[in-house]
N, C-alpha and C positions, 0 to 999 in steps of 0.2 A: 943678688941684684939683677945679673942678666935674665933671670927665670921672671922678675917680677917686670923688666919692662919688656921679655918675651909677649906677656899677658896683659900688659897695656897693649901693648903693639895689637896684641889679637883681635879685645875689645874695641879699637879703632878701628882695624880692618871691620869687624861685627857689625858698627855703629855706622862704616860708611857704606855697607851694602846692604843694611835697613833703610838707609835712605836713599839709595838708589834705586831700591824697590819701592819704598812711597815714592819715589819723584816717577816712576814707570808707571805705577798704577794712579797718581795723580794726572800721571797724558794721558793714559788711558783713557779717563773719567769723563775728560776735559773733551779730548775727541767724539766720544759718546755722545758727552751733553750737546754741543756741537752739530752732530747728525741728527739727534730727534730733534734740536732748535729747527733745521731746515724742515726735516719732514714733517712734522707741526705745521710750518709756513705754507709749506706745499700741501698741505693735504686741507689747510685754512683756505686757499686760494681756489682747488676743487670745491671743495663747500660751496664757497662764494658763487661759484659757476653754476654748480647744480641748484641751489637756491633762485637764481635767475634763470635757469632753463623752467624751474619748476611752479615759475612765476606768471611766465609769458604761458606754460601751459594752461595754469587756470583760468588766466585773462583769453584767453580763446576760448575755452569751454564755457566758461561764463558768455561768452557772446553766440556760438554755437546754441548753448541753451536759452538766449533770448530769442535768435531768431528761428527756434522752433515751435517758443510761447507765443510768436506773432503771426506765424502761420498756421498755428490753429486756433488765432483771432479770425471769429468768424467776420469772411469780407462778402464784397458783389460775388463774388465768384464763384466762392464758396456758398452763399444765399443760394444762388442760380440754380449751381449744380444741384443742391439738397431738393430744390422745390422739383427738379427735371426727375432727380430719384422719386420723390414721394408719386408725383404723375405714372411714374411707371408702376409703383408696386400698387395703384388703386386698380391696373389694368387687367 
């Protein structure tokens, strides 16, 4: 009798530090999930940043590149100069 509840005794000691090691590797987990939830947010919120840094740059370069299409709309100034080159190379 005492040998068989030695061996209960044992399997409950067995059964409560099975569970103390899931309840350890369940914090574990829990902590983990935890850390990449943030670093997701934080690395969601760079995005976000760089998404609008990468916004305003093309809306500049879009305008850059208009107003390079509108200076080589031929104007007065440009007419002028052109006709003042041509007078020269007949010379």
């Amino acid at each position: 009798m005492e040998k068989l509840e030695q061996e209960f005794n044992e399997l409950e000691l067995n059964e409560l530090e099975k569970q103390g090691e899931f309840n350890e590797e369940l914090k574990r987990l829990a902590m983990e999930a935890a850390n990449l939830f943030r670093t997701l947010n934080n690395l969601k919120e760079e995005r976000k940043a760089i998404n609008e840094s990468i916004k305003s740059y093309e809306e500049q370069f879009k305008r850059v590149m208009q107003d390079i299409d509108f200076l080589k709309q031929p104007n007065l100034f440009n007419q002028e100069q052109s006709k003042g080159e041509e007078k020269e190379e007949e010379k």
